[in-house]
C-alpha positions, 0 to 999 in steps of 0.5 A: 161616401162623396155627395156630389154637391155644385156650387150653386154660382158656378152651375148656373154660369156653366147653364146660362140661363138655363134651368138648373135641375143640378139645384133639386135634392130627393129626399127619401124620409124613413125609406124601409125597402133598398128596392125603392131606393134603387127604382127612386133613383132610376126616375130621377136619372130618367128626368135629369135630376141626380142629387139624393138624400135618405134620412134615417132609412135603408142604405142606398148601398144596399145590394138590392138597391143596386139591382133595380137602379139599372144604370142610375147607380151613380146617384146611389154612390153619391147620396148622401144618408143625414140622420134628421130632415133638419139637418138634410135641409139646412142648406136650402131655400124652399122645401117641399114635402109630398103627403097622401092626407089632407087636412088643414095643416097640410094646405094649400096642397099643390097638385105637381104640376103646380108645385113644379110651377112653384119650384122651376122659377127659383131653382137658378137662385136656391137649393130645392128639396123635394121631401117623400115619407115613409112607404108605412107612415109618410111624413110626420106632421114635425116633418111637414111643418119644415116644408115651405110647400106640399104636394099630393098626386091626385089618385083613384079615390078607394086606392089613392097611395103610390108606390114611393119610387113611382111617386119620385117618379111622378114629380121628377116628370112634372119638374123636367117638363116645367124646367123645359119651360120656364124661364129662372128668377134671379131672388135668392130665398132664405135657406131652411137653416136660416128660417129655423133660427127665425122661427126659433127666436120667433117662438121665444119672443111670442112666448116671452109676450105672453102671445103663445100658451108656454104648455103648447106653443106649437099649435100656433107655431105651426100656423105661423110657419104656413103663413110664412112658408107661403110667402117664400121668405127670402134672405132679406125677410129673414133678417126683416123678421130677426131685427122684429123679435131683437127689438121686441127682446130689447124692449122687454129687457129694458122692462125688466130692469 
């Protein structure tokens, strides 16, 4: 299978100064039902987004996804299928995640007009990933501490959850109108790869100082990781950050000698 994926420097020339939609991936997370696949695909050609990701669900092959792409087939010939979010992700500079729930590790929840807010102004610069969960069971919560960003579509209480292609379509919607919009800037963010790498050197030093609990470090890893997301980390943070915990490691080895 070919995915289809621009060079991010030679899109942005080619558009000059225009918002790159090319710069946005939909990420289909667990999806059981090819049909969705198929309608997700049809909303995102709808609103001139055309990258595609499923992680670990149906094929977007399936004969079934094809009937309801209607015209959008070619975003399923060229999506590509990863087995982790991790590894979908590893390439860009802020990932968002969509969630139905609330909850306090789940905050500030944007609304899409918000999120789109977020999102259109680094898109020349960065590789985005819109994340969606499951139709039984959305994300998990290992899942949304790799987002940098979440979003929930307000909804008639008694009957708050979307269908997965109609959600697709919801945000796509917000994504087009705010690229209409607004102008790109130039920051070029801290690929998720490289913030997992900081993160994992990060959780090692803290455990190395004593500051996490070694039988349950990801309950205050988790925090970190919101407190950082919501500053939208560029490259330079990222090394800013490294050096920190390289240092603090070069401390403690020397202690121990």
């Amino acid at each position: 299978m070919v995915f289809y994926e621009p060079n991010l420097e030679d899109v942005v020339a080619d558009m000059e100064g225009k918002i790159v939609l090319d710069s946005i991936s939909i990420i289909l997370v667990r999806p059981r039902f090819p049909e969705n696949i198929g309608s997700a695909a049809r909303a995102m050609k709808n609103m001139g987004i055309h990258r595609l990701i499923v992680v670990d669900g149906c094929s977007p092959l399936h004969m079934n996804a094809y009937k309801l792409a209607s015209g959008a087939e070619e975003i399923l010939e060229r999506a590509e299928e990863c087995p982790t979010l991790s590894e979908a992700i590893s390439g860009m500079g802020c990932v968002a995640g969509t969630t139905s729930e609330t909850g306090k590790e789940r905050t500030p929840l944007l609304t899409p007009k918000e999120l789109a807010a977020k999102l259109i102004p680094i898109s020349k610069k960065n590789f985005i990933g819109l994340v969606f969960g499951s139709e039984k069971e959305g994300l998990k919560n290992e899942e949304l501490s790799l987002c940098h960003l979440y979003a929930r579509i307000p909804s008639f209480e008694s009957f708050s959850t979307l269908n997965l292609a109609q959600a697709v379509m919801v945000l796509c919607y917000e994504l087009f109108q705010s690229s209409t919009a607004t102008l790109a800037c130039s920051t070029r963010m801290a690929s998720s790869e490289q913030a997992e790498r900081m993160f994992a050197h990060m959780e090692k030093t803290l455990l190395d100082i004593g500051f996490l609990e070694a039988d349950k470090p990801k309950r205050i890893m988790r925090t970190l990781r919101r407190l950082l997301a919501r500053s939208r980390m560029e490259e330079r943070d990222i090394q800013i950050l490294q050096g920190i915990w390289s240092k603090v490691d070069w401390i403690l080895r020397g202690k121990k000698v």
